[in-house]
Backbone as CSV, one residue per row, in Angstrom:
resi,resn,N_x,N_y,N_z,CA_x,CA_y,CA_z,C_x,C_y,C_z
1,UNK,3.963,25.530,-5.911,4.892,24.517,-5.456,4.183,23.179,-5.330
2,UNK,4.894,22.060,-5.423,4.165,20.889,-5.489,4.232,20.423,-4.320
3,UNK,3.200,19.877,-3.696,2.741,19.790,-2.432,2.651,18.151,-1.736
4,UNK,2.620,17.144,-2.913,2.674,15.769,-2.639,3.479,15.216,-3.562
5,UNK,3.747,13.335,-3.585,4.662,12.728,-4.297,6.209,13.236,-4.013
6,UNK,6.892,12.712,-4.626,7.953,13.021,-5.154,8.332,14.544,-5.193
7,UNK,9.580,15.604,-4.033,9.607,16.768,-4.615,10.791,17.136,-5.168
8,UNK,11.818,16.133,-5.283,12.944,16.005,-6.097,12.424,16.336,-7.365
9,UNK,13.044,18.080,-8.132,12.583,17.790,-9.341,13.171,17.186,-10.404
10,UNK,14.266,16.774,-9.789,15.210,15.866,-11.128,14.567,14.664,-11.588
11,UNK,13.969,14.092,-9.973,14.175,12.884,-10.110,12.435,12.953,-10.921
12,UNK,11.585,13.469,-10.638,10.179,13.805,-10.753,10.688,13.847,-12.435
13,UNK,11.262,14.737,-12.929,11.463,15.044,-14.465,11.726,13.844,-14.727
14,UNK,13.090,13.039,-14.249,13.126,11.548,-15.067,11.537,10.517,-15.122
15,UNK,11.681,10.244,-14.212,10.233,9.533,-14.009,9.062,10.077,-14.620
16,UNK,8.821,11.629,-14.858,8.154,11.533,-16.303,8.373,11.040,-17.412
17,UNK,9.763,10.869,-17.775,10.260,10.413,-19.110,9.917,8.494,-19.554
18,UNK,10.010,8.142,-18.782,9.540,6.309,-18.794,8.187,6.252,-19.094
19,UNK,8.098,5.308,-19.941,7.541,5.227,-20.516,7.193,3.902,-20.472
20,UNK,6.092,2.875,-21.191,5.298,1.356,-20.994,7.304,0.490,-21.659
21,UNK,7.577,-0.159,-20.578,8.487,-1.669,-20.974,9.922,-0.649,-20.631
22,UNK,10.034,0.840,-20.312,10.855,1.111,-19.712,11.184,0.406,-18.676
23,UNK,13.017,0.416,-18.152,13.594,-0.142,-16.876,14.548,1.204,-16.159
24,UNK,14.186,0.958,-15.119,15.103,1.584,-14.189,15.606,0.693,-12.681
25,UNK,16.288,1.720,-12.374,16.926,0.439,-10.750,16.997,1.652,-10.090
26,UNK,16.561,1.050,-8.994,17.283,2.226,-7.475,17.646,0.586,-6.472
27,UNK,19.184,1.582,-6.537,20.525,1.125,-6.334,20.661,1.491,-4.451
28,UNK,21.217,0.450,-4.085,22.144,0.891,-2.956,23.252,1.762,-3.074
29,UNK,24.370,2.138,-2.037,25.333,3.210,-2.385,26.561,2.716,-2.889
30,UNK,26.049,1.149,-3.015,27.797,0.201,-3.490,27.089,-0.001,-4.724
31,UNK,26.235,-0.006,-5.393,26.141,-0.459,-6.710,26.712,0.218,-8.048
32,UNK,27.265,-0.878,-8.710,28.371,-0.422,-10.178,27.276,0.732,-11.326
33,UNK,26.940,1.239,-11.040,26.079,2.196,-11.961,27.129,2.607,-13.341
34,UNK,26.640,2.096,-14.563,27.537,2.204,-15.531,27.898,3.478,-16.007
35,UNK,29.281,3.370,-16.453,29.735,5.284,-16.888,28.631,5.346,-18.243
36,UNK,28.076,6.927,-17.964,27.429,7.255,-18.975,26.124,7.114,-18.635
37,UNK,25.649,6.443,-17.913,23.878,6.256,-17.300,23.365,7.274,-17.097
38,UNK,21.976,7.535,-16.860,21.779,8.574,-16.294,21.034,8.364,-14.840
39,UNK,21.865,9.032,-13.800,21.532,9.179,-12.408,21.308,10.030,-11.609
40,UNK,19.824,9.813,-10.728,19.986,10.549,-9.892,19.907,10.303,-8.478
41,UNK,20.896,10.860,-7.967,21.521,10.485,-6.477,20.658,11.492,-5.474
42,UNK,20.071,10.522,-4.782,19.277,11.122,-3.879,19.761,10.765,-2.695
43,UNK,20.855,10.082,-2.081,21.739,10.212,-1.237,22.366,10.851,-0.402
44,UNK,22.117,11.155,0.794,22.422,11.895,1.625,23.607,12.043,2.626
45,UNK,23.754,10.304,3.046,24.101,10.063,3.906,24.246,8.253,4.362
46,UNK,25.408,7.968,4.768,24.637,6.297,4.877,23.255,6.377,5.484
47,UNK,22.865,5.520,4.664,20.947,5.016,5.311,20.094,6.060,5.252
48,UNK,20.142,6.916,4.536,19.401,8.479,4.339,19.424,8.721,2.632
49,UNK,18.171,8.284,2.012,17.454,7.655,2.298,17.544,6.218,2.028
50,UNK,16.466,5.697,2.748,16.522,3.916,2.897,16.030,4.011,1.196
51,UNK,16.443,2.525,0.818,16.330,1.695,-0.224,14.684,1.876,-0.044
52,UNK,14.002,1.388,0.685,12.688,0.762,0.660,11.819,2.624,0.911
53,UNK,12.637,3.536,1.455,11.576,5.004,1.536,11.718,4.999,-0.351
54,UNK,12.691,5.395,-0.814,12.596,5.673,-2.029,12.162,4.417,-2.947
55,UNK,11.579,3.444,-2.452,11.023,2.036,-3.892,9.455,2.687,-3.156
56,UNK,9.212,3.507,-2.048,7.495,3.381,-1.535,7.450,5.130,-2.685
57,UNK,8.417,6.045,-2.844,7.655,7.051,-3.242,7.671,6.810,-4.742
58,UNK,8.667,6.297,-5.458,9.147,5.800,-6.923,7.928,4.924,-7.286
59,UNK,7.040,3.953,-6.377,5.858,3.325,-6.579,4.414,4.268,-6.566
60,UNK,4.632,5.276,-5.667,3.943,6.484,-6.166,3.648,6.770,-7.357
61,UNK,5.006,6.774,-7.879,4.720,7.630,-9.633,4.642,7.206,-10.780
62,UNK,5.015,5.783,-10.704,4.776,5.048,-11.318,4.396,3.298,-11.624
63,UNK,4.171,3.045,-12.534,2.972,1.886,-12.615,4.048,0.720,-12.913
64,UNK,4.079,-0.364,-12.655,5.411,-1.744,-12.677,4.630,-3.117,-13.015
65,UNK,5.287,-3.320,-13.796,4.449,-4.692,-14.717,5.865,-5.919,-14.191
66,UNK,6.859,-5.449,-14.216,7.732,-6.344,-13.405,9.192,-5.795,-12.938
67,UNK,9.691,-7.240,-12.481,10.653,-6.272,-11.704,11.724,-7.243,-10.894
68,UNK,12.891,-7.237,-11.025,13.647,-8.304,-11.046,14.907,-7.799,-9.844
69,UNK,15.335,-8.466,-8.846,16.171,-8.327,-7.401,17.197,-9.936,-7.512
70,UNK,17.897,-9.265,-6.571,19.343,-10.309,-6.579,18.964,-11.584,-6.006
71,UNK,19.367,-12.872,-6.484,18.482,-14.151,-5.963,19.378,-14.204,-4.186
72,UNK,19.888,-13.173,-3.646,20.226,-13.886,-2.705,19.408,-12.909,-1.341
73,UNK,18.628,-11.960,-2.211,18.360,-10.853,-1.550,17.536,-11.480,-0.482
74,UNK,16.921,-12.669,0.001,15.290,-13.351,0.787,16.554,-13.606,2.108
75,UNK,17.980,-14.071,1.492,18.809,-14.986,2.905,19.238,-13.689,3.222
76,UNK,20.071,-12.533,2.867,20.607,-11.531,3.206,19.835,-10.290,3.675
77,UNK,18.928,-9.831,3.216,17.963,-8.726,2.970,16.553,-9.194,3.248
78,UNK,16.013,-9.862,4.282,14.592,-10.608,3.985,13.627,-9.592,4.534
79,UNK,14.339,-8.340,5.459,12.609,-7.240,5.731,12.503,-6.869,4.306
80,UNK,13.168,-6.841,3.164,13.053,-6.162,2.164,12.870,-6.848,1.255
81,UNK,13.265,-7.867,1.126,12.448,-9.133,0.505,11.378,-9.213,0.684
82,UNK,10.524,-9.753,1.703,9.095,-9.540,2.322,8.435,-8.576,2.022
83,UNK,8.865,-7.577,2.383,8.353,-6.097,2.147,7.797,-5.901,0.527
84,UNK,9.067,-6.302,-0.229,8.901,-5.963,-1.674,7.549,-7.250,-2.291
85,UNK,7.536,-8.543,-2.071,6.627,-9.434,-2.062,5.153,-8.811,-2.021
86,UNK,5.015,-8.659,-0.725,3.710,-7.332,-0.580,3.357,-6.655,-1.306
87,UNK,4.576,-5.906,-1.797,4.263,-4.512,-2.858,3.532,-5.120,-4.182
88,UNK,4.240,-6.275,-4.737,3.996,-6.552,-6.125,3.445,-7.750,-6.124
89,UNK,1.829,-7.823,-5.822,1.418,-9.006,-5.815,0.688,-9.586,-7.529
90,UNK,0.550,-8.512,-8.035,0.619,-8.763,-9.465,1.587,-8.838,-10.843
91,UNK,2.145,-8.712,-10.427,3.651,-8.378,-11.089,4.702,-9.958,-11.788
92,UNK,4.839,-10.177,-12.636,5.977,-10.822,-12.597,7.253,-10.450,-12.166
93,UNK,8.288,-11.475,-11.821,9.544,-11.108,-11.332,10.398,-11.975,-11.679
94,UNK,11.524,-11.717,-11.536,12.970,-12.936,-11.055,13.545,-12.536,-10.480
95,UNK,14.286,-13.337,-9.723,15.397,-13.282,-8.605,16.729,-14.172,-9.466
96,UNK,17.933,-13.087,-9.805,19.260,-13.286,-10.693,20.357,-13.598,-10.077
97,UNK,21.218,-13.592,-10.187,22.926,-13.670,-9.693,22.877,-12.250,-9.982
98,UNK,24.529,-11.651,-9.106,24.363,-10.130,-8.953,24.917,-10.026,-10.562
99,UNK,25.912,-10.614,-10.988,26.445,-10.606,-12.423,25.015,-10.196,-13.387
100,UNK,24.590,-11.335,-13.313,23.023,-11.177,-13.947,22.212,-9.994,-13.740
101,UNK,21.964,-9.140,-12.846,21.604,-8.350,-12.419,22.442,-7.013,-12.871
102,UNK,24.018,-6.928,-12.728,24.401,-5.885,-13.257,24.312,-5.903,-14.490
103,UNK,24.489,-7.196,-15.815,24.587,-6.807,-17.178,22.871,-6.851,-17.422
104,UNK,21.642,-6.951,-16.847,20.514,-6.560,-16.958,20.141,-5.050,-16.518
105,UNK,21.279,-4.421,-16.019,20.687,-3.426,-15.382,20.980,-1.980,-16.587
106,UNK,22.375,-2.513,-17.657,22.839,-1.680,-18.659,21.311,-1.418,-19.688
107,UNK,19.930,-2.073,-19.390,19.313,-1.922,-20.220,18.427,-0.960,-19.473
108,UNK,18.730,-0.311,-18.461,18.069,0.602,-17.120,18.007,2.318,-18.604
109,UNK,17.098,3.093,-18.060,17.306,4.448,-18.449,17.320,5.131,-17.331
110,UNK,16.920,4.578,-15.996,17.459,5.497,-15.066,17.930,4.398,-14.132
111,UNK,18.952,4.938,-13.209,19.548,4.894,-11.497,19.308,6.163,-10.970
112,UNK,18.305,5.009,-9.835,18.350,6.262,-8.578,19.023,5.543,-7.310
113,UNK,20.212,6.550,-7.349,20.842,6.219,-6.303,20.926,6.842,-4.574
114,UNK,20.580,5.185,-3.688,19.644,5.428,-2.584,21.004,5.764,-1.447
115,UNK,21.369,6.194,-0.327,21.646,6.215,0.439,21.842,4.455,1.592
116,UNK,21.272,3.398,0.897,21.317,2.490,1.453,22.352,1.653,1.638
117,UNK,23.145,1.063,2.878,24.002,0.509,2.892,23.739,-1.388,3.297
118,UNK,22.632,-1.504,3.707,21.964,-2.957,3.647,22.243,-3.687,2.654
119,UNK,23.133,-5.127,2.419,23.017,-5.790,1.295,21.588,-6.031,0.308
120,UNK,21.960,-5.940,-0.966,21.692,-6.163,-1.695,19.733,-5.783,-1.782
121,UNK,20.245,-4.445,-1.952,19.170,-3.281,-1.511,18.979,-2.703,-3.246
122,UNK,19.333,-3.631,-4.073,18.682,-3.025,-5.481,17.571,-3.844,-6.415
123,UNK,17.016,-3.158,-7.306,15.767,-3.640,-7.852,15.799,-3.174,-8.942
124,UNK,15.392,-3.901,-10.299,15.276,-3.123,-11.115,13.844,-2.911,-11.433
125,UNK,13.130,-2.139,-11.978,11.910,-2.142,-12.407,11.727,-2.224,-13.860
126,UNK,10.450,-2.563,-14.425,9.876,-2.571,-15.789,8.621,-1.549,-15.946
127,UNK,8.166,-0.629,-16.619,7.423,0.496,-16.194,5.885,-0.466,-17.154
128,UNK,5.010,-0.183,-16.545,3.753,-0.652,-17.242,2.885,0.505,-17.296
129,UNK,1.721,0.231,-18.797,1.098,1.448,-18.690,-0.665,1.207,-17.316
130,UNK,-1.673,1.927,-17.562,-2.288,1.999,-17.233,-3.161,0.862,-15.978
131,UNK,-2.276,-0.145,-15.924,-2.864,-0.987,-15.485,-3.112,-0.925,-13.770
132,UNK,-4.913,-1.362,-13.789,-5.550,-0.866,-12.314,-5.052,-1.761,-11.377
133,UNK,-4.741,-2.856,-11.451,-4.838,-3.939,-10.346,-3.164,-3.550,-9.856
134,UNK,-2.384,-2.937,-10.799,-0.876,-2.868,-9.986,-0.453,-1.604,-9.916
135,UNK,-1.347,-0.549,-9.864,-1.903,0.921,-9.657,-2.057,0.890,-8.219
136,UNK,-1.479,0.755,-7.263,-1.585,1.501,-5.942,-0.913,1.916,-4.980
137,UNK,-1.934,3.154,-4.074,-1.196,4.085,-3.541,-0.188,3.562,-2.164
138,UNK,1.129,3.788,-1.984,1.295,3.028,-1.155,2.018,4.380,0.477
139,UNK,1.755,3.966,1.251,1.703,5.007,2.585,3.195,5.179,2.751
140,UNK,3.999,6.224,2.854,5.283,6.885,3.326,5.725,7.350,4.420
141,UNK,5.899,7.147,5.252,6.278,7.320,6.349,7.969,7.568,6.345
142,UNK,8.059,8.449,6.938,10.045,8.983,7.162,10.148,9.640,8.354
143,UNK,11.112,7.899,8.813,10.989,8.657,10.170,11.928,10.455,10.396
144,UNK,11.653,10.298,12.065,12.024,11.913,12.417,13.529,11.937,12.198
145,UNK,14.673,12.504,11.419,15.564,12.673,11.478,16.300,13.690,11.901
146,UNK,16.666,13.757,13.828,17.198,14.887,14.538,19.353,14.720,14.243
């Protein structure tokens, strides 16, 4: 049995499949995910799991050369704005209109769809290969859910 990372094996199988200049998004629970995509809903519950638990284990598994969020996400969403800043200090990015953002997102091979109900709690990513400086491990913490 696999003992660390990621133990979703759906989602573990997709995320093997990406590959260098691949895109994917993990979505909040309102986002238009196009018919026909392929998704996996890791959704539980409102806010179960957060947007930002699943962008810390999804950064686990894989490597991001860039990576593009809604331009309004810093006034609406700013722990997660901030937060995400941190994450990708090597990285190019843009910040879009949500329009912009959904017809960029039809070029996604995966949605993972988060349990998050926080505005504008989506991201898309760009998958990069090997590269060390935007290669790291980042700490997970989930809180206790009684």
């Amino acid at each position: 049995m696999k003992k660390t990372g990621i133990l979703n094996a759906e989602l573990v199988g997709e995320l093997a499949k990406i590959r260098h200049q691949d895109k994917l998004v993990i979505c909040d629970i309102g986002f238009p995910i196009p018919k026909g995509a392929t998704v996996v809903d890791v959704s539980l519950a409102e806010g179960i799991p957060t947007f930002m638990q699943v962008l810390k284990a999804v950064l686990n598994e894989i490597i991001v050369e860039d990576y593009t969020i809604f331009d309004f996400m810093k006034q609406y969403n700013t722990e997660y704005y901030n937060q995400i800043q941190k994450f990708f200090v090597n990285q190019t990015h843009a910040e879009v209109s949500m329009p912009e953002f959904v017809e960029l997102s039809r070029e996604a091979k995966l949605f993972i769809r988060t349990g998050e109900g926080r505005p504008a709690s989506n991201i898309l990513l760009t998958s990069a290969t090997g590269v060390k400086e935007m290669n790291c491990k980042l700490d997970i913490k989930f809180d206790t859910i009684l």
